[in-house]
C-alpha positions in Angstrom: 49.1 -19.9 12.1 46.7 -19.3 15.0 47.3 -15.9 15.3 46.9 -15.4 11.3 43.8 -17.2 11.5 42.2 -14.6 14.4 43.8 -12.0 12.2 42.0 -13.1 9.5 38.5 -13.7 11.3 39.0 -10.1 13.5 39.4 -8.6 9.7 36.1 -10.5 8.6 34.3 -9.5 11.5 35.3 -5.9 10.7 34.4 -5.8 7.2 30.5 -7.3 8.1 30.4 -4.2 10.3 31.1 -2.1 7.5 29.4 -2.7 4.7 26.3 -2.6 5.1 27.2 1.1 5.6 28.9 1.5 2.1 25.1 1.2 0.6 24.4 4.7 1.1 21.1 4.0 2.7 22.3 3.3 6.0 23.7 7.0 6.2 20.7 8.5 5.1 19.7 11.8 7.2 17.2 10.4 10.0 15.9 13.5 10.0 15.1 13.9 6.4 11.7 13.2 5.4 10.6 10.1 3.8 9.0 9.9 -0.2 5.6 9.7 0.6 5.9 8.0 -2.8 8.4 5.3 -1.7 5.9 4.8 1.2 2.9 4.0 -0.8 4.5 1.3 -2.5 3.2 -2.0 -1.5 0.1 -3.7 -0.5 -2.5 -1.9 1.5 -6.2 -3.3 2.8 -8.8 -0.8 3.2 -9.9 -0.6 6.5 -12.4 1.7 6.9 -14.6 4.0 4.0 -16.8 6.3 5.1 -18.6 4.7 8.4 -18.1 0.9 7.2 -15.3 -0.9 9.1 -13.4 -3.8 7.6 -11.8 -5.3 10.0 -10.0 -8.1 8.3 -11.6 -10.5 11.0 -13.9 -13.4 9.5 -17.5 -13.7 10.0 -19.7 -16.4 11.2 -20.1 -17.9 8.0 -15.9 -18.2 7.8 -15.9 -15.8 5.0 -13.8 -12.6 4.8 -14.0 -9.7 2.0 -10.8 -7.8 1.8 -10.6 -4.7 -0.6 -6.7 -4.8 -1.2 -4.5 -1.5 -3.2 -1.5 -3.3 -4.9 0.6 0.4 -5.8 3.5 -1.1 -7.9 7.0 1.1 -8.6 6.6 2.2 -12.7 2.9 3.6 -12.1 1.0 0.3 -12.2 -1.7 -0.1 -9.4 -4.1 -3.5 -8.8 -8.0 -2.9 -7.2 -8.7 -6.5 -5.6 -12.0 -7.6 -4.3 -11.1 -10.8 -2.1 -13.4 -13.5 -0.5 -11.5 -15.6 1.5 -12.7 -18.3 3.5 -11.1 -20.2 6.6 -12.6 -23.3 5.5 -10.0 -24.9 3.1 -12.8 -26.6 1.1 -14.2 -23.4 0.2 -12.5 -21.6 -2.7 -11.8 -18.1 -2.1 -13.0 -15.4 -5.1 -9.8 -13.1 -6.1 -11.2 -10.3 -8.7 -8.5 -7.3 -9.4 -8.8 -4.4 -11.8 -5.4 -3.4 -13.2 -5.0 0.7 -13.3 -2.2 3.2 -13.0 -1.4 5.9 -11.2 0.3 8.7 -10.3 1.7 11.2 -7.4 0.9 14.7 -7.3 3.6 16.3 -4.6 2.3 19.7 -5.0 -1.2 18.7 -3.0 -0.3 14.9 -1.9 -2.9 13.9 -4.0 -2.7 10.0 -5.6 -4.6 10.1 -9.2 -5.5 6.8 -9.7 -7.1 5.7 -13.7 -8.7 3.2 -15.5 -10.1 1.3 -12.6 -13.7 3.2 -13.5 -15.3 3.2 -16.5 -16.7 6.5 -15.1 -13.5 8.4 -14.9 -10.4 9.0 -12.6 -10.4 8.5 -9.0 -8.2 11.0 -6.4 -6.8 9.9 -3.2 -5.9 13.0 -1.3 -3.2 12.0 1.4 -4.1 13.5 5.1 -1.0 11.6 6.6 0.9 8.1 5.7 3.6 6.3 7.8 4.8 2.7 6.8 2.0 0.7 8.1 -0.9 3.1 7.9 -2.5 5.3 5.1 -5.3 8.0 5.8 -6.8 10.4 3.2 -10.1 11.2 1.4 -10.9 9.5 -2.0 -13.2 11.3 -4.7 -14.6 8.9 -6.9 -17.1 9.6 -9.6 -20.4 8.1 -9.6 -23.6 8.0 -11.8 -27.5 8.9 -10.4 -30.4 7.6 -11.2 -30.4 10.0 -14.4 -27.3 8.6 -15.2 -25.5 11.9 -14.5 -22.4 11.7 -13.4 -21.7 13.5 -9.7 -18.7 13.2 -7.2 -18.5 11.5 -3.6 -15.9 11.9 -1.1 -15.7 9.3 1.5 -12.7 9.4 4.3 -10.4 5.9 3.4 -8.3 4.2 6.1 -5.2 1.9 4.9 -3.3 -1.0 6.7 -0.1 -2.3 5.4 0.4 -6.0 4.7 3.2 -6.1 2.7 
């Protein structure tokens, strides 16, 4: 009986070794390259646009104003404008736009719509890893004429989830 019973444990053990390998993931090609598209799915806080910094610390006052990219598998994205406070009696302000968008492979270039009334934005992808995005993102804006004109600002990503 013993000896069936560490028969029986040494075959269990065995079997918890192997499958995770059965999944097919686990024998990917290390050196293949990873979806940039299966990267960008996820969370990611803006960190820096143009020359202002958002460091994700909280000010004096206890507030915090997060700008937060929600890119969601199917082509759904969410733009959300957070205030957050540290002080529990404060409630924090949550506003999201709900877009789409879509992955250009050809020019890693993200083309993110109906965020703007004023038209499509492009993200243009210098490089992305799993915690940290970097590109350029050409928005369209309106002067004082109410003409519409392009900016470009350099855009810095964290990952939070």
């Amino acid at each position: 009986m013993k000896t069936e019973k560490k028969n029986l444990i040494a075959a269990v053990a065995a079997s918890m070794l192997l499958l995770p390998s059965c999944g097919g993931e686990e024998n990917e090609d290390p050196d293949q390259p990873v979806d940039p598209k299966d990267l960008l799915l996820g969370e990611w806080e803006i960190r820096l646009i143009g020359d202002d910094v958002y460091t994700g610390d909280y000010n004096l006052d206890g507030s915090r104003y997060q700008i937060k990219w929600v890119f969601e598998e199917g082509g759904s994205i969410d733009q959300c404008y957070n205030y957050l406070y540290s002080d529990p009696s404060k409630t924090d302000v949550i506003d999201c736009e709900v877009g789409s968008w879509s992955f250009a492979e050809a020019d890693n270039t993200i083309t993110i719509s109906g965020l703007d009334e004023d038209g499509d934005s492009r993200l243009v992808i210098k490089s992305i890893s799993e915690d940290l995005l970097e590109g350029d993102l050409f928005d369209l804006s309106r002067d004082a004429n109410n003409e519409l004109y392009e900016t470009s600002e350099k855009v810095v990503f964290a990952k939070i989830n």
